[in-house]
C-alpha positions in Angstrom: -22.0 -68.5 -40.4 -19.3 -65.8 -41.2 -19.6 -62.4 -40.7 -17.3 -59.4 -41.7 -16.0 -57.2 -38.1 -14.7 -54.1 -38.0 -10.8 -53.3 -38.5 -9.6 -53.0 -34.8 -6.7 -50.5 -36.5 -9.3 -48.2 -37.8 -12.1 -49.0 -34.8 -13.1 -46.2 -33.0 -12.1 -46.3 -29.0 -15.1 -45.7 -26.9 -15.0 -42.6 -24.5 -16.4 -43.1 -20.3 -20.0 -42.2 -20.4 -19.5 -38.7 -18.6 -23.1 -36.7 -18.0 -23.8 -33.8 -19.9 -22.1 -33.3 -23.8 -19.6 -35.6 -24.9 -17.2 -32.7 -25.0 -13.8 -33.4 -25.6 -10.7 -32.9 -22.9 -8.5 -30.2 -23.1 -5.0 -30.9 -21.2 -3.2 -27.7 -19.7 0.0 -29.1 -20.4 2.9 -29.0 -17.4 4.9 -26.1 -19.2 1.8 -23.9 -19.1 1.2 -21.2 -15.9 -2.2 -19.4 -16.4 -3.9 -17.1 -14.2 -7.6 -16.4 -14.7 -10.7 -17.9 -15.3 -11.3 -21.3 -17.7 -14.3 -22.5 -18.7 -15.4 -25.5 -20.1 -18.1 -27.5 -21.3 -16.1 -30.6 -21.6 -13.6 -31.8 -18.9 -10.0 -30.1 -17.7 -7.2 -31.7 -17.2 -4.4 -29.6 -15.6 -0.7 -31.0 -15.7 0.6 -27.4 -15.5 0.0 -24.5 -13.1 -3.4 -22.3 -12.8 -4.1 -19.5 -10.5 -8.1 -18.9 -10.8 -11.0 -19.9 -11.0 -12.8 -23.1 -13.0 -15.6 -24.0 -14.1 -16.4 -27.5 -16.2 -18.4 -30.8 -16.7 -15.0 -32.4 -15.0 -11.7 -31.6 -13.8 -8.6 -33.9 -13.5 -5.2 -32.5 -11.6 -2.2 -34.3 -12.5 0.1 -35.4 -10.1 2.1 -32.7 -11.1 -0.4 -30.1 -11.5 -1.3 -27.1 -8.9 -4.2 -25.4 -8.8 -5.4 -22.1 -7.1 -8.7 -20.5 -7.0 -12.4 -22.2 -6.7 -13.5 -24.9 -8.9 -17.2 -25.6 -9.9 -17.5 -29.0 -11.9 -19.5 -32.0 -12.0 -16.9 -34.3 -11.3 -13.1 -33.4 -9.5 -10.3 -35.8 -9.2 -7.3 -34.2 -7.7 -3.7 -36.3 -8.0 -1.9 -33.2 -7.3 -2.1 -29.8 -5.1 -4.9 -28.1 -4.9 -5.7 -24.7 -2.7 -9.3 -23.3 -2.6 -12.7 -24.0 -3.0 -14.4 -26.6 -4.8 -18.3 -27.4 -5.6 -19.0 -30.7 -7.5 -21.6 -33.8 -7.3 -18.2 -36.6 -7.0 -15.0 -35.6 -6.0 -11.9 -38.2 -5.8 -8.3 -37.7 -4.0 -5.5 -40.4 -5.0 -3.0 -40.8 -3.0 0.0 -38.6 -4.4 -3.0 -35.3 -3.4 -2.2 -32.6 -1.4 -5.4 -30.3 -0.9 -6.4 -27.2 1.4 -10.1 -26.4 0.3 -13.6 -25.9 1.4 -15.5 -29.0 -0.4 -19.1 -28.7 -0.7 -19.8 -32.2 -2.8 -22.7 -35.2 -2.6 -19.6 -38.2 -3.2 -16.0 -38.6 -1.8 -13.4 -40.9 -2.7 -10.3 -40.6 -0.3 -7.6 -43.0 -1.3 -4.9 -44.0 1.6 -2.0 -41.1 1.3 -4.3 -38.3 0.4 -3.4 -35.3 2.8 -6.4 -33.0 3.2 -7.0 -29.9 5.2 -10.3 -27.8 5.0 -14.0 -28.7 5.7 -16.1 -31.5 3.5 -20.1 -30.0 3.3 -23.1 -31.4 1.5 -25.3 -29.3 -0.4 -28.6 -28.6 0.7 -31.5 -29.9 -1.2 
């Protein structure tokens, strides 16, 4: 009739299902300016600035975040300024976005106040 739950203080939160390892999230913090390449096997998220090239499972630019340089990911969502190339299977712009790239993706998501300049292409295959 009773039964004992879990603690919700001491609960683990569930993580979004996100395809490949469940990798954590490193955040490139908005005091940081790196130029080079990251890699990841988890997802990115970039509050600074980067000047380079990525690659990850996912990548997230904050609305104050500025990236440079070509992007391979799964998945790119882009609140912030972007200039460059980007290869992924979903790729999202919110509204506060300002992007100049070369998109080659299979899913877009443009939300209303996204300013885009460059060329969307599907991949063959």
């Amino acid at each position: 009739m009773f039964s004992k739950t879990a603690d919700p203080i001491s609960a683990p939160t569930a993580r979004p299902a996100t395809s490949g390892s469940n990798s954590a999230r490193s955040v490139l913090g908005p005091d940081l300016r790196i130029t080079g390449e990251i890699s990841s096997t988890g997802s990115v998220e970039v509050l600074g600035e980067i000047d380079g090239n990525i690659t990850a499972n996912g990548l997230i630019i904050g609305q104050e975040g500025r990236v440079k340089g070509s992007v391979s990911a799964h998945s790119v969502e882009i609140k912030g300024r972007f200039d460059g190339k980007i290869g992924c299977e979903s790729f999202t712009l919110r509204s506060t976005a300002q992007v100049k790239a070369d998109v080659r993706t299979n899913a877009i998501v443009i939300e209303s106040g996204a300013e885009i300049d460059g060329r969307f292409l599907k991949p063959k295959g």
